[in-house]
C-alpha positions as CSV (number, residue, x, y, z in Angstrom):
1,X,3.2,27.2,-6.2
2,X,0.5,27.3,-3.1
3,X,-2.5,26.8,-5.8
4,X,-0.4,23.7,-7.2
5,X,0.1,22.5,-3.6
6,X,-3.2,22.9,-2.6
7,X,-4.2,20.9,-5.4
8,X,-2.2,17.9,-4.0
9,X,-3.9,18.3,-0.7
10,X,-7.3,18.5,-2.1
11,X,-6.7,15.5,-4.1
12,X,-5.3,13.4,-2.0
13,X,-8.7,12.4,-0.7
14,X,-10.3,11.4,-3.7
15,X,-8.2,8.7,-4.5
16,X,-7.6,7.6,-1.0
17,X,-9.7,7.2,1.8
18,X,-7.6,5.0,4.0
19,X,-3.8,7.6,3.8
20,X,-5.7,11.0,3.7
21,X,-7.1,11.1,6.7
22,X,-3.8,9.7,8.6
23,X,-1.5,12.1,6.4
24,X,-3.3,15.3,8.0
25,X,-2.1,13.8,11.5
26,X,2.0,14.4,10.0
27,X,3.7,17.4,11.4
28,X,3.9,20.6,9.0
29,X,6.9,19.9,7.4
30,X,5.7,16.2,6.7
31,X,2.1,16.7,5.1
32,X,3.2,17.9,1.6
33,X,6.4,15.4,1.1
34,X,4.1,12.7,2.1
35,X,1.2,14.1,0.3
36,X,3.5,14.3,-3.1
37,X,5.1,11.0,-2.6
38,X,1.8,9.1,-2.3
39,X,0.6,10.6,-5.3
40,X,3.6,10.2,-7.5
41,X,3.5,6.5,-6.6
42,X,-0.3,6.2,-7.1
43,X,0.3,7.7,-10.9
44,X,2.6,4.6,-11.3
45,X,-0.1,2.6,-10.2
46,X,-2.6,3.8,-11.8
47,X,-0.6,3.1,-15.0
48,X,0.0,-0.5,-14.2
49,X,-3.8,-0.9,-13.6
50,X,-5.2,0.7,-16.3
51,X,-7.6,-1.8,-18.3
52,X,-7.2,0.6,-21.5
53,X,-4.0,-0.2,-22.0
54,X,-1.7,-2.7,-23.8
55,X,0.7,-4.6,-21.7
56,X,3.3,-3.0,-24.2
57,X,1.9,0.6,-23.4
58,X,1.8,-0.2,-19.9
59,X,5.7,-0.5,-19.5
60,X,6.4,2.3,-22.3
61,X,5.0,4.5,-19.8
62,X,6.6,3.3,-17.0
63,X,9.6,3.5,-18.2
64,X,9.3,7.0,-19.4
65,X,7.6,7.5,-16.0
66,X,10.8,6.6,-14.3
67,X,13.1,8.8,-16.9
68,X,11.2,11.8,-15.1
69,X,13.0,11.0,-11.7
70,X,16.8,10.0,-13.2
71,X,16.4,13.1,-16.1
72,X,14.9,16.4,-14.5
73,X,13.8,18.3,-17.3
74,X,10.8,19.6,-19.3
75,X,11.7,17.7,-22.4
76,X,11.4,14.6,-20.5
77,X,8.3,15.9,-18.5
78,X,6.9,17.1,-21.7
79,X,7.4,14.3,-23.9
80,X,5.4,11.8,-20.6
81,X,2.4,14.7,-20.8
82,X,1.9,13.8,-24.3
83,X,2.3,9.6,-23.9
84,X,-0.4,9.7,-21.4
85,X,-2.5,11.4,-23.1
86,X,-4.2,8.1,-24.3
87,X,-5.1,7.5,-20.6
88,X,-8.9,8.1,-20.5
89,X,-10.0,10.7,-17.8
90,X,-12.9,8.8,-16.3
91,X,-11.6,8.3,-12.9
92,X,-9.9,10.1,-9.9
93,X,-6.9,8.3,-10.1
94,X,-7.0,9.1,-13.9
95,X,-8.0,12.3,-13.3
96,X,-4.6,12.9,-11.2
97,X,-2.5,11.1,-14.1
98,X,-3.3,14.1,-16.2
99,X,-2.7,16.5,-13.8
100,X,0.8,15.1,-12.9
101,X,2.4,18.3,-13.9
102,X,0.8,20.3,-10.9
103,X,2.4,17.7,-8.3
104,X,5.3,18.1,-10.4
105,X,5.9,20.9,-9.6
106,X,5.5,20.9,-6.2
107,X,7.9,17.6,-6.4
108,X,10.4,19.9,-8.1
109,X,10.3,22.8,-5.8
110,X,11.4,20.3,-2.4
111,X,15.1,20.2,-1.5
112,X,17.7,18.2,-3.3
113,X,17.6,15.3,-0.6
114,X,13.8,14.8,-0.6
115,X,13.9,14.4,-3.8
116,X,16.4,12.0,-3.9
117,X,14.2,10.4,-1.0
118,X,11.4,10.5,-2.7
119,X,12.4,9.6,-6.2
120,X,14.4,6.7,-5.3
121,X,11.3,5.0,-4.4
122,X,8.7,5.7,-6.8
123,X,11.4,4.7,-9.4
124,X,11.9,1.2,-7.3
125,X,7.9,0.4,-7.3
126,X,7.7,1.8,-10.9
127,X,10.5,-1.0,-11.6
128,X,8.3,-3.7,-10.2
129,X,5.0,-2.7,-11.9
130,X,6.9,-2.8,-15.0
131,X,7.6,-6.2,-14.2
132,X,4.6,-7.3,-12.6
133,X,2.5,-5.6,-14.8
134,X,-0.6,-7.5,-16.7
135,X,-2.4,-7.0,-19.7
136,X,-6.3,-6.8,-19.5
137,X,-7.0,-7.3,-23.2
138,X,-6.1,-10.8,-23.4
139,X,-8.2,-13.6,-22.6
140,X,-5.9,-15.5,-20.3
141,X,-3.7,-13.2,-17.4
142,X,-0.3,-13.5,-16.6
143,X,-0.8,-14.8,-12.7
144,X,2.2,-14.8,-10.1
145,X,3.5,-18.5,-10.2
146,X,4.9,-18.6,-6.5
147,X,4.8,-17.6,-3.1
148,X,8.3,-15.4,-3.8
149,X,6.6,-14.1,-6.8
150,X,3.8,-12.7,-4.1
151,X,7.0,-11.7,-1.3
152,X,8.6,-9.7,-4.1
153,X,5.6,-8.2,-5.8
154,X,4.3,-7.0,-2.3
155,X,7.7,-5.4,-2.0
156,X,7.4,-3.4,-5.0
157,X,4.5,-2.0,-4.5
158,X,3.9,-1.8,-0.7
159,X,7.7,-2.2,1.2
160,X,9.2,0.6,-1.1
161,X,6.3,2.9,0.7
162,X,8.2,1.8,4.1
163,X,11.4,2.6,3.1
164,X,10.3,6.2,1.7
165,X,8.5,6.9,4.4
166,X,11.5,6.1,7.0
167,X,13.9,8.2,4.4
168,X,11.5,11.4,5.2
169,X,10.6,10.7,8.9
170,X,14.7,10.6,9.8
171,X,15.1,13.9,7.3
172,X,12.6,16.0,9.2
173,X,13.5,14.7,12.7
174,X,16.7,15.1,14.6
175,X,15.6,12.6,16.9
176,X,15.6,9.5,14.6
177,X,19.4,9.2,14.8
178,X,21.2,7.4,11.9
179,X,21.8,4.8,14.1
180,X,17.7,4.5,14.8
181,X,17.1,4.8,11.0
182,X,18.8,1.9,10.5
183,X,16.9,-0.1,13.2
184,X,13.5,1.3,11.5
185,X,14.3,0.4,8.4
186,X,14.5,-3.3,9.7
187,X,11.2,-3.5,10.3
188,X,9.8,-1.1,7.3
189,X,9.7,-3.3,4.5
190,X,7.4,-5.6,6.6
191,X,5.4,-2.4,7.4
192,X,4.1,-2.3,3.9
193,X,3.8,-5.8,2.8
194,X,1.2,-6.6,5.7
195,X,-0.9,-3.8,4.9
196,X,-0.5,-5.3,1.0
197,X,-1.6,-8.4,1.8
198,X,-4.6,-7.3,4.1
199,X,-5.8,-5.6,0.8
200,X,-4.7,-8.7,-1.4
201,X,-6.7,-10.9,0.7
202,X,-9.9,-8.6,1.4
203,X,-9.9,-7.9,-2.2
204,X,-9.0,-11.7,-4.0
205,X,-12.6,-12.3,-5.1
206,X,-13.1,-8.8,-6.2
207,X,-9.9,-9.1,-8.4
208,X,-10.5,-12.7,-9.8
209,X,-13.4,-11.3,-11.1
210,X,-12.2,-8.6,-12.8
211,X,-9.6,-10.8,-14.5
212,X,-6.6,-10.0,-12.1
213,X,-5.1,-12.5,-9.1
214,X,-2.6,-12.1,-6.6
215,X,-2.9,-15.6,-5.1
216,X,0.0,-17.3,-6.4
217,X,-0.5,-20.7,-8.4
218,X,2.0,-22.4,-5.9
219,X,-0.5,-22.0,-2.7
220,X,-3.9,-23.0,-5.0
221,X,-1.8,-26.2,-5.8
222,X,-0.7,-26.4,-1.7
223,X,-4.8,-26.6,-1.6
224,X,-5.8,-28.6,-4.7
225,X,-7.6,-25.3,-5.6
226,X,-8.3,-22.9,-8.3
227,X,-9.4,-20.0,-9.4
228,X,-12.5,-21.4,-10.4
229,X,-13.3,-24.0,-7.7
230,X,-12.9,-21.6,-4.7
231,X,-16.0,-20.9,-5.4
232,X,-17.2,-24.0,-5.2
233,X,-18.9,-25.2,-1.7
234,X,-17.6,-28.7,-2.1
235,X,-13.8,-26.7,-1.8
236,X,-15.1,-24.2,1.2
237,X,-12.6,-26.0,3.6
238,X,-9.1,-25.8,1.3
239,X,-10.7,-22.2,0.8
240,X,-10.5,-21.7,4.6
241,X,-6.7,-23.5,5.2
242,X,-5.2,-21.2,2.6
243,X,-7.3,-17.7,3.9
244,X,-5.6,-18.4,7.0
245,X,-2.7,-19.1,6.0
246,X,-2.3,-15.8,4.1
247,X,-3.7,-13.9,7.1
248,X,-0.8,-15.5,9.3
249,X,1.4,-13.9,7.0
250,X,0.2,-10.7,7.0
251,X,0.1,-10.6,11.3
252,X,3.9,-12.1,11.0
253,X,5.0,-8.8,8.5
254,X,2.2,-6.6,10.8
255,X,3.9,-7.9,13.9
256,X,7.3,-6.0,12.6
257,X,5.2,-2.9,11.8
258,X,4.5,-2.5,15.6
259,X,8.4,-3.1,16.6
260,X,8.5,-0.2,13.6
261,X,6.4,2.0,15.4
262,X,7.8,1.8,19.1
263,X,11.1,2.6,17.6
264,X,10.0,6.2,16.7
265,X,11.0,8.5,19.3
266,X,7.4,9.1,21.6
267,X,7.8,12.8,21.2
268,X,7.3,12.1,17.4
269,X,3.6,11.2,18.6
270,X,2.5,12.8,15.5
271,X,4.2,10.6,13.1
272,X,3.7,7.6,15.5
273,X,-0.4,8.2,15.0
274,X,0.3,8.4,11.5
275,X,1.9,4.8,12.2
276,X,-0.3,3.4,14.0
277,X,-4.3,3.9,12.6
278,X,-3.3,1.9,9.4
279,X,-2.1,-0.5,11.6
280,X,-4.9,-1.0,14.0
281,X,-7.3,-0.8,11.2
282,X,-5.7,-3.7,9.0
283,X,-5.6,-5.6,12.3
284,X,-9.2,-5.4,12.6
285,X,-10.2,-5.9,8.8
286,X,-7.9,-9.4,9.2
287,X,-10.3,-9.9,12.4
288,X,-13.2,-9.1,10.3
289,X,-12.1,-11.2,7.3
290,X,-11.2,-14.4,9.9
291,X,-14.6,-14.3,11.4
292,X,-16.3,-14.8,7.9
293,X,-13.8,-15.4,5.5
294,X,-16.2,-17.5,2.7
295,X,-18.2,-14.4,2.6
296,X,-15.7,-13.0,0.4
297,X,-16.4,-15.3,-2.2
298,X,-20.1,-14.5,-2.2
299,X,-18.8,-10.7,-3.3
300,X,-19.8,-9.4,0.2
301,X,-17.3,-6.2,0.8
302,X,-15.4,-6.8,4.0
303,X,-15.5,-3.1,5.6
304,X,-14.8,-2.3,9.2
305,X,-17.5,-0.3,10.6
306,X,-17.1,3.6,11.2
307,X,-17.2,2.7,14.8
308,X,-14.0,0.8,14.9
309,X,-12.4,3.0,12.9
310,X,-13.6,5.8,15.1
311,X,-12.7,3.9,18.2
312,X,-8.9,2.9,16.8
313,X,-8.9,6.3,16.6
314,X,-9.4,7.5,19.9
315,X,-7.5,4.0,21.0
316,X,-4.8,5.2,19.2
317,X,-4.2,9.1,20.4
318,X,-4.4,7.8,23.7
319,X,-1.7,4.8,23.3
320,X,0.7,6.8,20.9
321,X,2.8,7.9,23.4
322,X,3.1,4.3,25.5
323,X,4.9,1.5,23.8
324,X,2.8,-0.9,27.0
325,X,-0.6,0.1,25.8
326,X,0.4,0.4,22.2
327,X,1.8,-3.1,22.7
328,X,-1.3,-4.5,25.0
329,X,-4.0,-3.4,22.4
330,X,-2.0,-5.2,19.5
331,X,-1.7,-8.5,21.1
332,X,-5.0,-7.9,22.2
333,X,-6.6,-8.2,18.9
334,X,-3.9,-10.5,17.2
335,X,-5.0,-13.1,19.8
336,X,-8.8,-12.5,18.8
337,X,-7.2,-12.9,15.0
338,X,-5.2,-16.1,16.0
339,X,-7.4,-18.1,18.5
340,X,-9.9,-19.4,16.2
341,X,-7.1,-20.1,13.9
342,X,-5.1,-22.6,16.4
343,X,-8.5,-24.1,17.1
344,X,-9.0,-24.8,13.6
């Protein structure tokens, strides 16, 4: 079992270099749940984004992916090992899609009720990929249509992470009370849709041109855009009005991931940190997107430097025990997000 864990920590980095890093921070008994649970939900992801497979396959294997959780067995675990199998092996995230029977493993060896925490919510997002799920062999993609399209597809795959997350934080700590749980799980589904839609709107160009959108058709008509005239200079204002009017979105859910994170008790300062630096690092990729937002058009990768993310860092382990300075540093940069904004 240690080899098989190990493997979950070692591979956690290679297909993700934002949550590995942070999910070191957790407390012992937190690492590995965490660890498993982002990687059973980034094999359900990696089957809903595969470009080698049919739209049919695609939910096939979701849905046998989601038998796993509801049936416990080696039949069922079996019978997925050999469905995948058509999955090519060319990637990381691939890579991990065949290897799903080591962090099974793992995933089997937890307690009852972590299971059920964890389970619960890989079979929730796995239910919204299979309906949100496009096919990349056709010519013309299957966009979402409207702005609740967007709220409930962000749910899915980002706000189900908040509610899994707050399921294991209140299991390994006394101190977030049942009465507190509920009060965190206010604010968790917000937690996860702002980071979504920091990556939705960093990435739009990027995904348009791989034949994928996440920019509903409802908001292009708000604009008189499309998907092919945003690239247009003639249409660089309407491009600007509707960036920032996904970035207000994202600080309105991001504002409820602060009141999620000044809600954890301050002796949980490991889990807090964990909290915050995802925070305070989509806060300043919306800064970096606001101060030149047409660049993403021109395929320029919006990255905050090493030195903000060192500094949030450093920021952050000295705030995470002070709700003031966690608080001050927020509004701090949300007003440097909002300013030029209400001047436009």
């Amino acid at each position: 079992m240690q080899k098989n864990i190990e493997y979950c920590l070692n591979v956690l980095p290679q297909v993700s270099r934002t949550f590995a890093p942070t999910i070191r921070l957790l407390p012992k008994g937190l690492n590995v749940p965490v660890t498993v649970a982002y990687l059973l939900c980034r094999i359900a992801d990696t089957i809903e984004d595969s470009a080698d497979l049919s739209l049919e396959q695609k939910r096939i294997f979701l849905n046998g992916y989601m038998q796993l959780f509801e049936n416990i067995n080696q039949n069922n675990l079996d019978t997925f090992m050999d469905m995948i199998s058509v999955i090519p092996k060319q990637t990381p995230d691939e890579n991990l899609a065949h290897n799903l029977e080591r962090v099974w493993a793992v995933y089997t060896s937890f307690s009852e009720t972590t299971r059920k925490h964890i389970g619960r919510w890989v079979v929730e997002m796995s239910k919204g990929m299979h309906k949100y799920a496009q096919s990349t062999r056709k010519k013309r993609f299957t966009f979402l249509k409207t702005m609740q399209e967007l709220d409930e597809y962000t749910y899915y795959v980002a706000g189900t992470v908040g509610y899994l997350l707050t399921e294991l934080f209140s299991h390994y700590s006394k101190k977030i009370t049942p009465p507190l749980k509920g009060r965190l799980e206010l604010f968790a589904e917000s937690f996860g849709k702002g980071l979504q839609l920091v990556n939705i709107i960093r990435d739009m160009s990027t995904d348009i041109r791989r034949g994928q959108s996440y920019i509903p058709d409802e908001l292009l008509r708000k604009y008189k855009l499309s998907r092919e005239t945003i690239y247009e200079k003639d249409y660089q204002d309407q491009v600007q009005e509707m960036f920032n009017e996904l970035i207000i979105s994202a600080v309105k859910h991001l504002d409820k991931a602060l009141n999620y994170i000044v809600l954890i008790p301050k002796n949980e300062s490991r889990i807090r940190l964990f909290c915050m630096l995802p925070l305070f690092w989509a806060m300043r990729t919306l800064q970096k997107i606001q101060e030149n937002t047409l660049a993403l058009l021109n395929s320029d990768k919006i990255k905050i430097p090493r030195t903000t993310i060192r500094r949030e860092y450093y920021v952050a382990l000295i705030n995470s025990r002070s709700n003031r300075l966690m608080r001050r540093h927020y509004n701090k940069i949300r007003r440097e997000i909002e300013d030029p904004l209400i001047a436009a």
